[in-house]
N, C-alpha and C positions, 0 to 999 in steps of 0.2 A: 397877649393876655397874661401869660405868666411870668416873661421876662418884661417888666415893666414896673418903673420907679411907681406910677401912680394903679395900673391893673383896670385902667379905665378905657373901654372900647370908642372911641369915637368913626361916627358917622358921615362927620360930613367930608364930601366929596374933593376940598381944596385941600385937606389934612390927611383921606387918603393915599391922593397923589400924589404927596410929597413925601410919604412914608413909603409905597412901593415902590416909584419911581424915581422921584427928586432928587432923595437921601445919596441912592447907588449904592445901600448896602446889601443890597439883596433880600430886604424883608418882603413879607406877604402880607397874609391876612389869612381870621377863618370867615366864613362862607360870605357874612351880609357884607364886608370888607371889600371882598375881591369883588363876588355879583353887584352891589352898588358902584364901586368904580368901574369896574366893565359896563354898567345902562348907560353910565355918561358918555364913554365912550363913544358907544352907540349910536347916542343921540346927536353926539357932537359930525359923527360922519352920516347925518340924515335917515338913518335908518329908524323903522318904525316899531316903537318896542316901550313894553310896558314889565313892570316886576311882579309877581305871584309866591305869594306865603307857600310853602310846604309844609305838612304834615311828615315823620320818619316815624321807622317802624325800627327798634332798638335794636342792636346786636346780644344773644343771646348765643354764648360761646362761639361767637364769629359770625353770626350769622341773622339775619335781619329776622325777627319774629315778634309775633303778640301785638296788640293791638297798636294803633298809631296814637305818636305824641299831639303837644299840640304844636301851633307854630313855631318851629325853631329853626327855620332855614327858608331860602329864596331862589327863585330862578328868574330869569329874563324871556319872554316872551317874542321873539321876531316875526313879525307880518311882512312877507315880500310884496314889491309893487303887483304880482301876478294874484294875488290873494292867499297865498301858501304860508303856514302858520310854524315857528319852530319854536321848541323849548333850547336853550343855552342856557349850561350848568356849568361855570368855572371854579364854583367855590365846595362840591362835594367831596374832594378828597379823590381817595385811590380807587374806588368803586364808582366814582362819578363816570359820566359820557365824557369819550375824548372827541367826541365831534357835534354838532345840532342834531336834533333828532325829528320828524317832521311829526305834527300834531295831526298823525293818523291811525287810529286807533287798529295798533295788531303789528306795523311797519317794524321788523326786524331789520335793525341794523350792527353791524360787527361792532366790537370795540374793542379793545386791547387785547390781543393772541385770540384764544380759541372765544371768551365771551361775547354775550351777544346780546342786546339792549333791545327794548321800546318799550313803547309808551301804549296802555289800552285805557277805555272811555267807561267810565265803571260808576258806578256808587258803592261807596265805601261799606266794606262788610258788617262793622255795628250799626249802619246811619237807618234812622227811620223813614225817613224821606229817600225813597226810591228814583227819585228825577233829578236827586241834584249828584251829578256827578262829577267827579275827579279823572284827571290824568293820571293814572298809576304808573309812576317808573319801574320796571320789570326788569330783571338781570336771569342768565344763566352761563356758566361757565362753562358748558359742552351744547354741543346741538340734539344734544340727547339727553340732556338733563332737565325736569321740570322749571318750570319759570318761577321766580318768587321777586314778594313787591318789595320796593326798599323804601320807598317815598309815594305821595301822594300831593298834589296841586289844583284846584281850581283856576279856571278862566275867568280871573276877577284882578281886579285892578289892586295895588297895596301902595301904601304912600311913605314918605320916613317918619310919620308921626309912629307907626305902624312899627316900623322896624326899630324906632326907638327901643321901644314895649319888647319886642322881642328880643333885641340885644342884651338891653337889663337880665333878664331871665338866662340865656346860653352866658353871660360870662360870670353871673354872679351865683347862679344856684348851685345845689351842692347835692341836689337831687341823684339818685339812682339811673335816672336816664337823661341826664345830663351830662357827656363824655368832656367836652369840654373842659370843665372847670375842673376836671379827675385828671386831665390827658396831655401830657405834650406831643403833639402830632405835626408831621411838616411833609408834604409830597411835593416833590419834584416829577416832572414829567419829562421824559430823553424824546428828541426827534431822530427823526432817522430816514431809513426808506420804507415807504409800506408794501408789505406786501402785493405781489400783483392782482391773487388772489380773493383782496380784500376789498371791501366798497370804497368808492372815491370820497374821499373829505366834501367833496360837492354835489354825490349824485343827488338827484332829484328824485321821490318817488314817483311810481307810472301816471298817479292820479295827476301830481303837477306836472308832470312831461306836459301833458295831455293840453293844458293851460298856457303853459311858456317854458320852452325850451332853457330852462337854466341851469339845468345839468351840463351844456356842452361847456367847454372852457371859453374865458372870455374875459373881461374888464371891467372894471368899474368906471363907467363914465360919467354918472350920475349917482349922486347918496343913494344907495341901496339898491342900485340897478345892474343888471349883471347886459350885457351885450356881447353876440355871437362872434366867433372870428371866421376868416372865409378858409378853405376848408387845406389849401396849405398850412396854413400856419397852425390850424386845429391837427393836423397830421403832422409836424413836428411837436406840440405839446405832448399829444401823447407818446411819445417816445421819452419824452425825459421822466426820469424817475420821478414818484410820488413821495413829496415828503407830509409825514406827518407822527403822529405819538406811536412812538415803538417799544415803551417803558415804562417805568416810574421808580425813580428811589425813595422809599417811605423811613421816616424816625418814628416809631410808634414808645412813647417812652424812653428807656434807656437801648434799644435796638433799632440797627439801622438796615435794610432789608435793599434787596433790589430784585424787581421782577421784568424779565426783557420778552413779554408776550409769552413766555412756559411756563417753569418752576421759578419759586420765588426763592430767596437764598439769601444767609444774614451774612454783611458782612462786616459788621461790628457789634458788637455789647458794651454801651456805656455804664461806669459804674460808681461815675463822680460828676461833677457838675464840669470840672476843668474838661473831662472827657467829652462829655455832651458837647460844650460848646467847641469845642476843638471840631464836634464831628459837624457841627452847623455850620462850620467855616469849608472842611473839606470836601463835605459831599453836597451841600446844596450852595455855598457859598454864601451865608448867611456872616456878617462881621456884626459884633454888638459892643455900645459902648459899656464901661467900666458901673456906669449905673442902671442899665439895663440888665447887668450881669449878676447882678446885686440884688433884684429886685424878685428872683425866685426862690432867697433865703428866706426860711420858715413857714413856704406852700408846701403842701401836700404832695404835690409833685417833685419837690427837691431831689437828689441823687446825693446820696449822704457817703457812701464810699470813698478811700482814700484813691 
């Protein structure tokens, strides 16, 4: 968005590919980016899954509060062959889920160090219409800490005409709640071991147990089908360590931050543009060409120091 010769977001999916992937320079995308290329994904390996508009609730001195925007963000919706329903969010950032969340209203799941996720079955606190509800994504960073919403989703179908309309708006407005077009933002996420202590990147909640065992470890032998192992080799998996998100290093502006599941800690301050991109090379591996590097002269976001 911001380093770019033209500053124009494209959507389609052959042009994404080959900017995340193709290129090899290590670029991303913000949200409708990454979630649109990860449905194809999806679809392309059989699995059953459709995209859903979000509603967010603005950061107010760090912190999600006041009423919800309107459309400005997406998730993907997964149906398992057993009838079990998950939200997958790749494109929310550093507060995003680092795993699927199952579309059960109340399911606490871990996520990154001590916070802890889910999703509840709500109508929206201004809506008049009491029956029409949302998925509220819910955050708290201690097990003792009150829960707060960050996002909001219906179970309703969205198309790219759809996110056309809402792309325009996250890269072009200049709106107060519009972070985007104020913000150079880039999250990396670190793998690692997961804790033992922490839920499986796979389990199943009890309600789908109950349905199909897809929580045990197992194989894909079919698009979107998970199958059992026999009970050797299910007792060797679980011995081998779990990997999965044990991090993230964030750029929020001109500071580079890294949080390993505890305290978060800077380990840089950028205070020129030379510095920025230097820091997009070292810490996320981002490389950009000469006219891409060009192309954040005279934004608002610029880093004007020598």
């Amino acid at each position: 968005l911001h380093y770019s010769a033209t500053h124009a977001v494209s959507l389609d999916p052959q042009v994404l590919f080959q900017k995340i992937v193709g290129d090899g320079r290590g670029r991303g995308g913000y949200c409708m980016e990454n979630s649109i290329l990860f449905y194809h994904v999806l679809r392309a390996l059989g699995f059953s899954v459709y995209m859903a508009g979000v509603r967010i609730r603005p950061r107010v001195g760090g912190v999600p509060g006041g009423a919800y925007t309107g459309w400005v963000h997406i998730v993907n919706i997964v149906t398992l062959p057993c009838g079990a329903k998950y939200h997958t969010d790749v494109g929310f950032g550093g507060d995003g889920a680092t795993k699927p969340i199952p579309l059960i209203s109340g399911h606490v799941t871990r996520n990154l160090g001590s916070q802890e996720i889910r999703l509840v079955h709500e109508a929206l606190p201004h809506s008049s219409q009491g029956d029409q509800l949302h998925w509220i994504y819910q955050y708290r960073n201690t097990p003792t800490t009150p829960w707060n919403a960050f996002y909001a989703f219906p179970e309703l179908e969205f198309f790219a005409p759809d996110f056309e309309i809402m792309s325009h708006y996250t890269s072009t407005s200049a709106s107060a709640t519009n972070f985007q077009t104020r913000t150079v933002l880039i999250v990396r996420f670190l793998l690692g071991r997961v804790d033992e202590n922490e839920h499986s990147e796979f389990d199943e909640p009890s309600e789908s147990k109950e349905r199909n065992e897809v929580n045990k470890p197992g194989v894909f032998n079919e698009p979107g089908v998970i199958t059992g192992v026999d009970e050797k080799e299910e007792t060797e998996n679980e011995k081998e360590p779990e990997i999965g998100i044990v991090g993230k290093i964030m750029l929020v502006n001109g500071e580079v931050k890294k949080n390993d599941g505890g305290k978060t800690r800077v380990l840089m301050v950028c205070r020129s543009e030379n510095e920025r991109v230097a820091a997009f090379e070292e810490f996320f591996g981002i490389t950009l060409t000469e006219e891409e590097r060009v192309g954040v002269k005279g934004r608002n976001v610029e880093l004007l120091g020598e």
